[in-house]
Legacy VTK file of the C-alpha trace (Angstrom):
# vtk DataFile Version 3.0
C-alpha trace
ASCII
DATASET POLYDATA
POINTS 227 float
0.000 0.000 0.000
1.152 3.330 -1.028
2.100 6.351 1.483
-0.982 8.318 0.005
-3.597 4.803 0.583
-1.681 5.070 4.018
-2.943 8.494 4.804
-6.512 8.368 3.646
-6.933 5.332 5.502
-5.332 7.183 8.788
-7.232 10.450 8.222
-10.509 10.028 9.446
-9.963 13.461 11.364
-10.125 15.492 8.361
-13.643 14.265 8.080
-14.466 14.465 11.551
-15.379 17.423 13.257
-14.353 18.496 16.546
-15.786 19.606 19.208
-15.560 22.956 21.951
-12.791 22.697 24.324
-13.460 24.195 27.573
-10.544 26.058 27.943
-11.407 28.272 25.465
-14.475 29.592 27.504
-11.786 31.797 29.495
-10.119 33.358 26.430
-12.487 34.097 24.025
-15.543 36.198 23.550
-18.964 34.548 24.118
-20.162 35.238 20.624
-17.210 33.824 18.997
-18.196 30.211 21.243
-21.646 30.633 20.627
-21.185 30.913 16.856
-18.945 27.476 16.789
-21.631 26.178 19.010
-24.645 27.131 16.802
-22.351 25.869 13.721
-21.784 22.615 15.938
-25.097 21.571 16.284
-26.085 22.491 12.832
-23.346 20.410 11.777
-24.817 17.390 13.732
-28.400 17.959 12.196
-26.994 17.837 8.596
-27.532 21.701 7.936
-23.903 22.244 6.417
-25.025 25.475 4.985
-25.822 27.374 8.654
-22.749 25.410 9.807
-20.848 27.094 7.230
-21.569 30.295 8.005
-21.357 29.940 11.658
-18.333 28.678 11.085
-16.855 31.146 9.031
-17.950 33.807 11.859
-16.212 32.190 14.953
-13.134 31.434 12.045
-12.676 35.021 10.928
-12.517 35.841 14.989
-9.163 33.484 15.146
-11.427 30.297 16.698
-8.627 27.611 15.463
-11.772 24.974 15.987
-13.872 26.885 13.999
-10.850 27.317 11.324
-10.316 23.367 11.455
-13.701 22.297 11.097
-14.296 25.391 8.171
-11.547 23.886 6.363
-13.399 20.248 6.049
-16.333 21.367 4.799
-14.336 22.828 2.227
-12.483 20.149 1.805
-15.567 17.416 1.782
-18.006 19.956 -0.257
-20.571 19.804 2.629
-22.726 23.437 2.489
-20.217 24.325 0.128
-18.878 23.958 -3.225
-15.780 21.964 -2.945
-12.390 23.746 -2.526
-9.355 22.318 -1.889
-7.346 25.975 -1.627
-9.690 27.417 0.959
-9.288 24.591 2.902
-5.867 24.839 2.584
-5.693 28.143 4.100
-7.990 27.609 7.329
-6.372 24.331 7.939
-3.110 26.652 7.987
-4.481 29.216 9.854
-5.898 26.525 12.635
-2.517 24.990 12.577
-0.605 27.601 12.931
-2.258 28.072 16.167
-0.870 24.632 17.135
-4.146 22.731 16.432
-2.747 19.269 16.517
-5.383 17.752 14.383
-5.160 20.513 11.335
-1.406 20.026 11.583
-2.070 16.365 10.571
-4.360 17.436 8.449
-2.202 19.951 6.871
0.703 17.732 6.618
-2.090 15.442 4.140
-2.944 18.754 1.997
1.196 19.298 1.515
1.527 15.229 0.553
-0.920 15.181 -1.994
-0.736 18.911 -3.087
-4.513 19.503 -2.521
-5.160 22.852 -2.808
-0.941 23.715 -2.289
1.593 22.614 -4.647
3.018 19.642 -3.149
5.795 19.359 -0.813
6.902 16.424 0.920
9.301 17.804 3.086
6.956 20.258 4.200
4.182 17.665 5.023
6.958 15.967 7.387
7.575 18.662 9.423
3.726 19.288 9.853
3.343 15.417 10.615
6.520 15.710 13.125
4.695 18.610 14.678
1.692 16.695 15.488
3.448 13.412 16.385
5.100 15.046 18.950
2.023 16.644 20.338
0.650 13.110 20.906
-1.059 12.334 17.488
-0.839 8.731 17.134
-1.925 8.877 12.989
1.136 11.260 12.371
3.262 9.175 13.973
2.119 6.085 12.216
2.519 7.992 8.776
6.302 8.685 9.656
7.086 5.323 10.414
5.488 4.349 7.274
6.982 6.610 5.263
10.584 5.849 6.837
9.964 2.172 6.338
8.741 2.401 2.829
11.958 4.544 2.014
9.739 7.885 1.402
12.062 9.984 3.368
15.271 9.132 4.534
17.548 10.125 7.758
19.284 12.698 5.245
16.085 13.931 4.367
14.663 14.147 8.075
13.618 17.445 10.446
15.027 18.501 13.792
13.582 16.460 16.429
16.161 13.395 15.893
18.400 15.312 13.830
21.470 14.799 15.909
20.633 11.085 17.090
20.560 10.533 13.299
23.802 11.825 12.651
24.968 9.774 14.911
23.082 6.820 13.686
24.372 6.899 10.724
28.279 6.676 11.918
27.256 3.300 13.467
25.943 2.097 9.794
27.031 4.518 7.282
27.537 1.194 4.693
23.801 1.156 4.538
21.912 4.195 4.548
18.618 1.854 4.855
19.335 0.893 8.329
19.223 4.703 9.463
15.481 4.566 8.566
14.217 1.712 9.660
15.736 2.689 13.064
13.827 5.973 12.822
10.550 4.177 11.324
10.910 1.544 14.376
10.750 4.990 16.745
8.357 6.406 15.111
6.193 3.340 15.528
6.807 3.208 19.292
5.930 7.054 19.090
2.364 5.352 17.845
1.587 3.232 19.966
2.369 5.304 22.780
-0.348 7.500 22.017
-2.646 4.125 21.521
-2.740 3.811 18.263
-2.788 -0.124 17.514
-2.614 -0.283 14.117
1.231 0.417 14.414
1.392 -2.933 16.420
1.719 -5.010 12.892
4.014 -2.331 11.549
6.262 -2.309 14.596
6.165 -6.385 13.888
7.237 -6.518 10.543
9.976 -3.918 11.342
11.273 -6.098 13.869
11.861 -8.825 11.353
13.916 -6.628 8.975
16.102 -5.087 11.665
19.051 -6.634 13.323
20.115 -6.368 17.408
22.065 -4.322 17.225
19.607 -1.905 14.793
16.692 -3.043 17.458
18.859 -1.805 20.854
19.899 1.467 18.973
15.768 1.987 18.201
14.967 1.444 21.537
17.575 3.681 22.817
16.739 6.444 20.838
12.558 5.799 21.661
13.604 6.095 25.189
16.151 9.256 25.356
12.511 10.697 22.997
10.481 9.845 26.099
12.575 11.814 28.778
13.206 15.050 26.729
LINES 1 228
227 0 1 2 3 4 5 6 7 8 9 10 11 12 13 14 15 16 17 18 19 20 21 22 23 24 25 26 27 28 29 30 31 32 33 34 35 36 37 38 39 40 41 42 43 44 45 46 47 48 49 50 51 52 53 54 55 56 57 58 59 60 61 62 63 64 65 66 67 68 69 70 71 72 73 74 75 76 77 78 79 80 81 82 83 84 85 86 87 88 89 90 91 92 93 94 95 96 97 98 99 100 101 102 103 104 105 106 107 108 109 110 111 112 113 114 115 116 117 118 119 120 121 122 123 124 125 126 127 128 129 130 131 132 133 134 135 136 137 138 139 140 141 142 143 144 145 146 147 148 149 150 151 152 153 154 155 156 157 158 159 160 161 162 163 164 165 166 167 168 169 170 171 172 173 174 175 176 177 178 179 180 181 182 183 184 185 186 187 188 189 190 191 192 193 194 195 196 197 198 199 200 201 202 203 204 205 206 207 208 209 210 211 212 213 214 215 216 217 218 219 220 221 222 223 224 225 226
């Protein structure tokens, strides 16, 4: 299966919306919330239309919810005419204010150049972002991607950047081990945020790597875990 097959099956979020988080009640003015609210429960009753526009209030106002969910129904054509580029931009916008789920999301838009030309290493460093931040999908697309050769150690963002480098003393004769020690982390990085679909990845990994490539994954998962 292909890194793109990978990521629609994974991306149910982009589909999905979300819902008010509380903290927001303290920073944000009641309009704004009750505007994602009213576009909320619209949303649930299948009237996309009043959900748009509610949306697209509490968006304009700098709701990142409202901006993530906006962006779907752009993206999925629901009260809307389908448009990949404006869903580009509020999925930006919400990411930008570090919503993890429209980083993921954005990451997707980058891969497949919906709506954005593409740009692979850009849609790593939005799925890095969210990995760290706990999503278990992102995570599971970097491993994937790593296994599958998609990206490479060379090729990789900061967060293992110098681990890497040092990796790849230990087995400079074969670039290929580099990566499958990263996808083997990246895997772990899944299934620590419970996603068990990475369980058969992690598996066939496993079979592919050598001790010495296993010890040096699981060193590296752990040093992640305490930084």
């Amino acid at each position: 299966m292909g890194i793109m097959s990978k990521i629609n099956t994974t991306n149910a979020p982009i589909h999905r919306l979300r819902t008010l988080s509380c903290a927001l009640l303290l920073i944000l003015p009641p309009s704004v919330l009750a505007d994602y609210e009213d576009g909320v429960n619209a949303a649930f009753k299948g009237d996309f239309e009043t959900a748009l526009h509610e949306f697209t209030m509490a968006a304009e106002e700098g709701l990142d919810l409202a901006q993530y969910n906006l962006a779907i129904l752009y993206f999925t054509g629901q009260g809307v005419e389908q448009d990949a580029a404006e869903a580009f931009r509020w999925t930006e916008l919400a990411a930008l204010q570090g919503h993890v789920a429209a980083q993921f999301n954005l990451g997707s838009l980058y891969y497949a150049g919906d709506g954005v030309k593409a740009d692979v290493d850009k849609a790593v460093e939005m799925f890095e972002g969210a990995a760290r931040a706990g999503h278990a999908n992102a995570a599971l697309i970097l491993a994937n991607m790593y296994a599958d050769g998609e990206i490479t150690s060379d090729e990789e963002p900061s967060l293992y950047a110098q681990l890497s480098n040092y990796i790849s003393t230990l087995f400079s004769d074969e670039q290929a081990r580099t990566d499958l020690v990263l996808a083997h982390v990246w895997a772990n990085v899944a299934i620590a945020n419970e996603n068990s679909e990475a369980d058969a990845l992690l598996m066939d990994l496993e079979g592919r790597m050598s001790a010495k490539q296993l010890s040096q994954a699981r060193r590296q998962f752990a040093q992640w875990q305490i930084q």
